[in-house]
C-alpha positions in Angstrom: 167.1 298.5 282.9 167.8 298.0 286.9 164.1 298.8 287.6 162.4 296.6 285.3 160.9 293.7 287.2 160.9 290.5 285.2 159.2 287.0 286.6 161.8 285.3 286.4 164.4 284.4 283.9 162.4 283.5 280.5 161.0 287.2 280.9 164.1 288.4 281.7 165.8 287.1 278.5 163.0 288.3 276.7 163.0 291.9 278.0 166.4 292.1 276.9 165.9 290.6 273.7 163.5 293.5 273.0 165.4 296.5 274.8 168.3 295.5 272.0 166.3 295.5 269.3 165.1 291.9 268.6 168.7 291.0 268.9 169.8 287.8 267.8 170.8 284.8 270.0 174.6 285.1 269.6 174.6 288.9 269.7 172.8 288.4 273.2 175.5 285.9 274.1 178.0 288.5 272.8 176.6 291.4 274.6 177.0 289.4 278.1 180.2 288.0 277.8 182.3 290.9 276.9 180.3 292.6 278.9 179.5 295.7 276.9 177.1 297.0 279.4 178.2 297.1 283.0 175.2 296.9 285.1 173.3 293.9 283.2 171.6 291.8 286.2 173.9 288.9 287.5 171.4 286.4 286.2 171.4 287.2 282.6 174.1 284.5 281.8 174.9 282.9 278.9 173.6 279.8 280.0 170.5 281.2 280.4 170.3 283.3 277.4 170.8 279.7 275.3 168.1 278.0 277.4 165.4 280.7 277.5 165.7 282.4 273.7 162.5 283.2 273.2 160.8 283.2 269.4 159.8 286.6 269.3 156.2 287.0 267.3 157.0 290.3 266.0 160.9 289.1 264.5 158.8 286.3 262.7 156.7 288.5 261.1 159.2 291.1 260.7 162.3 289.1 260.1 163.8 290.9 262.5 165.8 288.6 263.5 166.7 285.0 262.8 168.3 282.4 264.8 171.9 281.6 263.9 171.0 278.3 263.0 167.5 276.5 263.0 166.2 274.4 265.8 165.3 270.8 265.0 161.9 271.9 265.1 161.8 274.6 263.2 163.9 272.9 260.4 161.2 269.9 260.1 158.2 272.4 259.4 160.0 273.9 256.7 160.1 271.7 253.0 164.0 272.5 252.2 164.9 272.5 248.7 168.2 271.5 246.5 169.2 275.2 245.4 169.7 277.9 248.0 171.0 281.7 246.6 173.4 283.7 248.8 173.8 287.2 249.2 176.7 288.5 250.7 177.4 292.6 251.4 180.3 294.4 252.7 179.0 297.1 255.0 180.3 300.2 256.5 179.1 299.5 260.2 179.9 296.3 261.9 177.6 294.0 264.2 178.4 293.0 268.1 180.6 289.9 266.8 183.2 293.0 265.1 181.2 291.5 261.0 181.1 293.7 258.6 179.6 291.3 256.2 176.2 290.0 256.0 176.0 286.7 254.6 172.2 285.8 253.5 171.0 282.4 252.0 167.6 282.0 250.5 166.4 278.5 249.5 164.9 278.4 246.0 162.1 275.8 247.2 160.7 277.3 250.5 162.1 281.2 250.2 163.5 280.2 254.1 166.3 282.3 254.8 169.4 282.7 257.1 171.4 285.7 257.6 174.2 285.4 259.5 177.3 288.4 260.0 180.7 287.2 259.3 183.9 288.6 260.1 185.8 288.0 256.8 185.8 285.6 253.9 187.3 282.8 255.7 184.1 282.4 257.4 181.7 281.7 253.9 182.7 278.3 253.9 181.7 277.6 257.8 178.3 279.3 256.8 178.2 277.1 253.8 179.0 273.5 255.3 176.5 274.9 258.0 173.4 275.3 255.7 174.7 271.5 253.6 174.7 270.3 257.1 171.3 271.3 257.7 169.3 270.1 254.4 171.4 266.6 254.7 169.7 266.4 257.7 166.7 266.4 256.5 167.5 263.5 254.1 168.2 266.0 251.1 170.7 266.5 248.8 172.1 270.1 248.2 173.0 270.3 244.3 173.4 274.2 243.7 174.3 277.5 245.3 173.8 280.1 243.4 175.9 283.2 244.4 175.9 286.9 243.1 178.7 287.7 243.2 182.3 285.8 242.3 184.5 288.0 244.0 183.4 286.1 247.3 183.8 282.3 246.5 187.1 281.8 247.5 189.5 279.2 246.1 189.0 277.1 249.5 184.8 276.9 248.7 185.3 276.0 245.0 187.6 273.2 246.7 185.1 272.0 249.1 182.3 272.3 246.8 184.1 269.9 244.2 184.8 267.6 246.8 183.1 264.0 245.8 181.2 263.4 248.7 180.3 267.0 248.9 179.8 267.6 244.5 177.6 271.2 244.8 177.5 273.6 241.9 177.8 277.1 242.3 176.1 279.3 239.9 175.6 282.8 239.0 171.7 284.0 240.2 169.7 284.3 237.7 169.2 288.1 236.3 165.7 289.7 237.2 163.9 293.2 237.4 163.3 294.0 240.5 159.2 294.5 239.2 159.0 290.9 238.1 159.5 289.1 240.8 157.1 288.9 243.8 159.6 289.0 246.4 160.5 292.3 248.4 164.2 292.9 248.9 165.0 293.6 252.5 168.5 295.8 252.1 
């Protein structure tokens, strides 16, 4: 990495985005402040990494990699809907941030999706009020989550979720073959 000549800090940002495998914005950040490689070049800060994230062509259409949470821009191209599904997987690896949980959300209307990796259960409910926050935002209202599985919606979500100003239903998904519906699953 030492000899690679970058003009000037965008394409440096971007060099390292790609020599780590499209990695995400916080994972960068995470890489660089605990310093898990020792001879990263002094100007790869933090700072920088926030101000010169670049959007990556091939983790669009790849889905590579997504932001941790949408810009403003991004979110107003994008029709949001009132139902979103979530996915979330235990794994056997874990990601830079120590998760060993991915936590995806799909919204019903648009099929945009977040996928996020969390570091336990406690952290559902922060990715939850993250996504409400995003579609009241856009002058929605979120009505429904449908989740797949109940043995993640802790006792603390059902509370939030039941909250009056809050007042979202969670739902099982709904059951489908995997050959009747037009959308590949990327597991």
């Amino acid at each position: 990495y030492q000899t690679a000549k970058t003009n000037g800090k965008k394409e440096l940002v971007q060099f390292y985005h790609e020599c780590w495998l499209h990695a995400n914005e916080d994972q960068m950040v995470a890489i660089v402040k605990h310093e898990m490689f020792k001879s990263l070049p002094p100007e790869l800060t933090i700072k920088v990494i926030h101000k010169y994230y670049p959007t990556c062509v091939p983790c669009v259409r790849g889905n590579l990699n997504a932001r941790s949470f949408p810009s403003e821009r991004v979110d107003r191209e994008i029709n949001l809907g009132e139902e979103w599904s979530v996915d979330i997987k235990y794994w056997t690896i874990k990601s830079f941030n120590g998760g060993n949980m991915s936590f995806t959300a799909t919204d019903s209307a648009s099929r945009f999706m977040l996928g996020y990796w969390i570091t336990g259960k406690k952290k559902i409910l922060d990715k939850l009020k993250d996504i409400r926050n995003m579609v009241v935002r856009k002058g929605l209202v979120l009505k429904f989550f449908r989740v797949d599985d109940n043995d993640f919606v802790t006792e603390e979500v059902e509370k939030w979720c039941k909250l009056p100003e809050i007042n979202i239903n969670l739902k099982p998904c709904v059951p489908y073959c995997h050959d009747t519906t037009s959308i590949v699953e990327k597991d």
